[in-house]
C-alpha positions as protocol buffer text, in pm:
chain_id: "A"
residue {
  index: 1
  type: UNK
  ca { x: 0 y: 0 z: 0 }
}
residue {
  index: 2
  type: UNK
  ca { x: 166 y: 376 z: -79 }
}
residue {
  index: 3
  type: UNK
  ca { x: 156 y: 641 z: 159 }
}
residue {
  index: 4
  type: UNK
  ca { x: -161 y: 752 z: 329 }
}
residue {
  index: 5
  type: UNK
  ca { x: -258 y: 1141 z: 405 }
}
residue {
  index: 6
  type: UNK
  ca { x: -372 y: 1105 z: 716 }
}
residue {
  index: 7
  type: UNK
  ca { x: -645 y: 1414 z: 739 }
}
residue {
  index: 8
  type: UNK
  ca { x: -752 y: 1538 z: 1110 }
}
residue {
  index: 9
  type: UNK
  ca { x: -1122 y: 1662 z: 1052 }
}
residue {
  index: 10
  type: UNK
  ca { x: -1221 y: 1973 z: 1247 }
}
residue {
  index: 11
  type: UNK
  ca { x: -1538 y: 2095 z: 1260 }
}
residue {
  index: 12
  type: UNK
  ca { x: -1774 y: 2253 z: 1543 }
}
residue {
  index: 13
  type: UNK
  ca { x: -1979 y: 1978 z: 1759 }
}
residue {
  index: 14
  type: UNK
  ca { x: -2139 y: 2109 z: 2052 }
}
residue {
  index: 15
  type: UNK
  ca { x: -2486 y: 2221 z: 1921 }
}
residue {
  index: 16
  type: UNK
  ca { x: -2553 y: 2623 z: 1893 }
}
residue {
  index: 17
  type: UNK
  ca { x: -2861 y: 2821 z: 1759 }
}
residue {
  index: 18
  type: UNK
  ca { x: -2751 y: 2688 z: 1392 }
}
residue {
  index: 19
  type: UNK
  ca { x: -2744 y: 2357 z: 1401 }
}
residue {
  index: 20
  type: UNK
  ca { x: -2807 y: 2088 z: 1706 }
}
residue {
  index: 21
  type: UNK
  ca { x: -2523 y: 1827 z: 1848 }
}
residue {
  index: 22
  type: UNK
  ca { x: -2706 y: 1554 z: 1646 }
}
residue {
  index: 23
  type: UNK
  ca { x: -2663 y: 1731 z: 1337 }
}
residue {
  index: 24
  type: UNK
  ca { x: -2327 y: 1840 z: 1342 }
}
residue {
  index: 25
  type: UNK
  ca { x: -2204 y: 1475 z: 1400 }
}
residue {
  index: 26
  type: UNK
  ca { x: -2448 y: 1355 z: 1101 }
}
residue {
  index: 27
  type: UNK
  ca { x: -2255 y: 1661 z: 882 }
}
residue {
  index: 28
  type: UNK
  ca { x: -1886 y: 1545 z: 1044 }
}
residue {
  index: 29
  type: UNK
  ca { x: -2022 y: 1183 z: 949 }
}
residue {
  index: 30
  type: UNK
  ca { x: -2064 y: 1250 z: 556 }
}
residue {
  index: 31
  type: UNK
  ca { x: -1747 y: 1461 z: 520 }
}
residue {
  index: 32
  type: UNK
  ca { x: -1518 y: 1158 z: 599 }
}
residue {
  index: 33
  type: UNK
  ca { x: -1722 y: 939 z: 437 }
}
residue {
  index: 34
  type: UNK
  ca { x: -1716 y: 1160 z: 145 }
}
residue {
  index: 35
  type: UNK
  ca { x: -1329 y: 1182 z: 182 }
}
residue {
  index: 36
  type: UNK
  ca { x: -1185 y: 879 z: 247 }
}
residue {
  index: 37
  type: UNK
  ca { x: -1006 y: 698 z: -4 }
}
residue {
  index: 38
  type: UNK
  ca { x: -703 y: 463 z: -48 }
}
residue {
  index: 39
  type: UNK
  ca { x: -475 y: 768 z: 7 }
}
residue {
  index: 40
  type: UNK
  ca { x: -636 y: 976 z: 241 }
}
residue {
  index: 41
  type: UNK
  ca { x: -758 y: 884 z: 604 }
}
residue {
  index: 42
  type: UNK
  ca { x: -1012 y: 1151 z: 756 }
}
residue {
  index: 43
  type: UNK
  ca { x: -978 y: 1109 z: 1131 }
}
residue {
  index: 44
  type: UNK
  ca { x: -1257 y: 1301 z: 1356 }
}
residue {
  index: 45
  type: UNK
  ca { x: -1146 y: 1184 z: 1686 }
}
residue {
  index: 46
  type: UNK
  ca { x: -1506 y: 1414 z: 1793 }
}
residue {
  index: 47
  type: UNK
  ca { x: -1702 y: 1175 z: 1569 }
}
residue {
  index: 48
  type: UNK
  ca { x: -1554 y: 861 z: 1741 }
}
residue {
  index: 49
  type: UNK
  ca { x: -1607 y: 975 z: 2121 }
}
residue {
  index: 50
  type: UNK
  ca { x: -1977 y: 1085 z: 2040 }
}
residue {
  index: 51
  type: UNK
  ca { x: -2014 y: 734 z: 2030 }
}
residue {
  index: 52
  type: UNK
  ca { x: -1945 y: 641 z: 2412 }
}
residue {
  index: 53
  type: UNK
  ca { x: -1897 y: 1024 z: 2569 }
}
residue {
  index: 54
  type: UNK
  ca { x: -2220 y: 1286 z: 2644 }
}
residue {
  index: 55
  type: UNK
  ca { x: -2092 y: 1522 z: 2495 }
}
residue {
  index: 56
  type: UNK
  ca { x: -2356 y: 1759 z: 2708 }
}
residue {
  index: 57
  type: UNK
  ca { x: -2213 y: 1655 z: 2984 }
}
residue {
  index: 58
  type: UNK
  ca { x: -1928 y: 1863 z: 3128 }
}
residue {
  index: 59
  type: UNK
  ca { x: -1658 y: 1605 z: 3256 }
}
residue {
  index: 60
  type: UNK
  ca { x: -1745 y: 1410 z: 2934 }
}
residue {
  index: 61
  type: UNK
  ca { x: -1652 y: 1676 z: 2726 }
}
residue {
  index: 62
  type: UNK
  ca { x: -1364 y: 1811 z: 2892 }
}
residue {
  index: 63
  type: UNK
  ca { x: -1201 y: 1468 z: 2867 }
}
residue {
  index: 64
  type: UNK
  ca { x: -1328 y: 1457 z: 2547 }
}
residue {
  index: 65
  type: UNK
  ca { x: -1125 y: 1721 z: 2457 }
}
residue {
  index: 66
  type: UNK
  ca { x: -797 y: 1639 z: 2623 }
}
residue {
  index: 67
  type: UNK
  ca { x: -817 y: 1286 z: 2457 }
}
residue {
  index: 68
  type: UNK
  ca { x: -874 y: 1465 z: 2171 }
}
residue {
  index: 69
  type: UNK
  ca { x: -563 y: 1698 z: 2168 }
}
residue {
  index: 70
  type: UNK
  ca { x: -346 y: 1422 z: 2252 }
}
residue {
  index: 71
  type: UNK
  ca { x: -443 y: 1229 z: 1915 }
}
residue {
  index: 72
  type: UNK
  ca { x: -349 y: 1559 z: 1723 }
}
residue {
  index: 73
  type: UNK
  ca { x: -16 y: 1559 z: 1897 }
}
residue {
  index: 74
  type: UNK
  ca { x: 57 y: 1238 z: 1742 }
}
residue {
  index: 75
  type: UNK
  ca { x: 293 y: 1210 z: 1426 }
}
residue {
  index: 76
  type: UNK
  ca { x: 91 y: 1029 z: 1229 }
}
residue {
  index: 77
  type: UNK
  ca { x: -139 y: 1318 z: 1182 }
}
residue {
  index: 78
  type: UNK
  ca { x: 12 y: 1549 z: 888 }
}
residue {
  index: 79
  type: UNK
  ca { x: -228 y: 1784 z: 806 }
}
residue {
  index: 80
  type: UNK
  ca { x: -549 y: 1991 z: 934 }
}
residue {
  index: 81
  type: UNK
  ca { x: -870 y: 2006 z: 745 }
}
residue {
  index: 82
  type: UNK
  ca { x: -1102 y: 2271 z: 859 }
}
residue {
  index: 83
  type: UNK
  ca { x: -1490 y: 2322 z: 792 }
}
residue {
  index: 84
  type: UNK
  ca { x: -1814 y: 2485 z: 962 }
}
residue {
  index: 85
  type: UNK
  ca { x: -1965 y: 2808 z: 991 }
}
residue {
  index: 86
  type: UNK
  ca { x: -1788 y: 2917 z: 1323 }
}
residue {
  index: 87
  type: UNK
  ca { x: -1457 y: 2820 z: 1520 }
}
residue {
  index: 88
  type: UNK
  ca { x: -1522 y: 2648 z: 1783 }
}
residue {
  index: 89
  type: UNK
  ca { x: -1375 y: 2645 z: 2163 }
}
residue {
  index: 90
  type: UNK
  ca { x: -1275 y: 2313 z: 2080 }
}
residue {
  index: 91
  type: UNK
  ca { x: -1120 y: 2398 z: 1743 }
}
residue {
  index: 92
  type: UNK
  ca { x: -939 y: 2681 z: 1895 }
}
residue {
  index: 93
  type: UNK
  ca { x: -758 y: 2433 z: 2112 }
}
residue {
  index: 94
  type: UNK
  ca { x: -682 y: 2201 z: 1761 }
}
residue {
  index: 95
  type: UNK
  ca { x: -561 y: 2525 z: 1575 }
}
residue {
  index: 96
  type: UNK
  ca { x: -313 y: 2559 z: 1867 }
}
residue {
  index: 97
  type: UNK
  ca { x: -212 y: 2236 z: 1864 }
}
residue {
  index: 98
  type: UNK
  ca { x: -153 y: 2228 z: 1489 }
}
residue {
  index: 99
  type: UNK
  ca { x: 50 y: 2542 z: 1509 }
}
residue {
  index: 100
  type: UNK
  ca { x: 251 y: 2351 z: 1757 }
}
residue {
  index: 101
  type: UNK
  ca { x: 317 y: 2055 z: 1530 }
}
residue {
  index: 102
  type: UNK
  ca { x: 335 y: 2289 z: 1216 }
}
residue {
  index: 103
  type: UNK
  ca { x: 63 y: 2128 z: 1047 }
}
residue {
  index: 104
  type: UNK
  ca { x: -79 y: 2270 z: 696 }
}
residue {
  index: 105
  type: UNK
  ca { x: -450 y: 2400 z: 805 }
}
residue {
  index: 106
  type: UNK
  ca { x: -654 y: 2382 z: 502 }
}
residue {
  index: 107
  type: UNK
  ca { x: -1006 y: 2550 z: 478 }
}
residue {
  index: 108
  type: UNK
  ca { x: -1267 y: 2282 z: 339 }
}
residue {
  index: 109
  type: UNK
  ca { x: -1572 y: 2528 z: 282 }
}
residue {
  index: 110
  type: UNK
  ca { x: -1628 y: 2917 z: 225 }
}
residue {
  index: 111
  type: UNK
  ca { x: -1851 y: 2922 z: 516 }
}
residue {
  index: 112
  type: UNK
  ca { x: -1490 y: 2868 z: 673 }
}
residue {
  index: 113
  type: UNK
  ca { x: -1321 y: 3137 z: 545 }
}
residue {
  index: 114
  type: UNK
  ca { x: -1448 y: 3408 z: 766 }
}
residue {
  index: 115
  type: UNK
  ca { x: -1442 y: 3234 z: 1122 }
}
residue {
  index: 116
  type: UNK
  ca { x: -1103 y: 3090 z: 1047 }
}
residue {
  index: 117
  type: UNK
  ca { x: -933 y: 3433 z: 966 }
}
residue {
  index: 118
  type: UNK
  ca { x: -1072 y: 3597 z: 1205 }
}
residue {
  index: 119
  type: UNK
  ca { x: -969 y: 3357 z: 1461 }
}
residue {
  index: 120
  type: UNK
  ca { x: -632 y: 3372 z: 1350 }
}
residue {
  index: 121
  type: UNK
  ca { x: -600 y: 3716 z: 1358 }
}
residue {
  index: 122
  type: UNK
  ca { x: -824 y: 3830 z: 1645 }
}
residue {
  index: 123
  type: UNK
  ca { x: -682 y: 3529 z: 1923 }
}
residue {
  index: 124
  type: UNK
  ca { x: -365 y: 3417 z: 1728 }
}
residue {
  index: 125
  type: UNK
  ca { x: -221 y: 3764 z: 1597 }
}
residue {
  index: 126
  type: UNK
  ca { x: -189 y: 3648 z: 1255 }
}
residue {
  index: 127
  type: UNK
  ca { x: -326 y: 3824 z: 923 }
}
residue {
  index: 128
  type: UNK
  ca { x: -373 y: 3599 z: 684 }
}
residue {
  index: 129
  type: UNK
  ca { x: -597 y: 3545 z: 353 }
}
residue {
  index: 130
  type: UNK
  ca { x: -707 y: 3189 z: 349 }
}
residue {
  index: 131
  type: UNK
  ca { x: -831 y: 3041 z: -20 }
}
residue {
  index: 132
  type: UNK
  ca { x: -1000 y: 2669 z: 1 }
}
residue {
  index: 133
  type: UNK
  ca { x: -815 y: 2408 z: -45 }
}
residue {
  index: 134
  type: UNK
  ca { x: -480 y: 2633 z: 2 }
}
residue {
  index: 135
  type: UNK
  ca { x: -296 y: 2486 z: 289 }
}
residue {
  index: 136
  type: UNK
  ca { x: -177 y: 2753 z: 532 }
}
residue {
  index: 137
  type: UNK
  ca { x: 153 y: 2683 z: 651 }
}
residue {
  index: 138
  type: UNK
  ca { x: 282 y: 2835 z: 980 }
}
residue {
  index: 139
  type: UNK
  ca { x: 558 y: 3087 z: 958 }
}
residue {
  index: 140
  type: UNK
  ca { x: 801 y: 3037 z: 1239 }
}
């Protein structure tokens, strides 16, 4: 087998006035089905801990998301894909991480766009104009 891209899929999951828990894991749900291949592996480490965590529960989520940051930290993840129509608390904390690791973060969506620059400007201090599918690679 050749080399597998091995994707790390974030995307909001705690349920907001747009869309409810149940139907952002049906959305996170469709976009690795719809990307997995023979070369690339979409991971959502959210998607797999919906399925024994409550995520409306507090300690279950808080775990939740330090299991979840300790995948990312991992080498076998080499690249960020990011979709949604906000950032997240919990994809603030994978943004961090991946700026850590230097991973490319690519935006999946235009409904990205927006939230993701702002983020990166407003809490990270970097101006930046993100295109889809354009990996953004950290400048150290």
């Amino acid at each position: 087998m050749s080399e597998i891209d091995i994707a790390y899929i974030i995307h909001p999951l705690k349920g907001d006035e747009h869309f409810t828990l149940e139907q952002n894991i049906e959305r996170v749900r469709g976009i690795c089905k719809n990307l997995y291949s023979k070369e690339l592996l979409p991971i959502s480490v959210a998607l797999y801990f919906t399925q024994f965590m409550d995520d409306t529960k507090k300690e279950d989520r808080e775990l939740g998301l330090e299991f979840d940051l300790e995948i990312l930290r991992r080498e076998f993840i080499n690249k960020i894909l990011a979709y949604g129509h906000k950032v997240s608390y919990g994809m603030g904390l994978e943004i961090n991480v991946g700026k850590e690791r230097e991973l490319p973060l690519i935006c999946k969506e235009e409904q990205t766009i927006v939230p993701l620059e702002k983020h990166l400007r407003d809490v990270m201090g970097i101006k930046t104009c993100l295109e889809i599918d354009k990996p953004y690679l950290w400048k150290t």
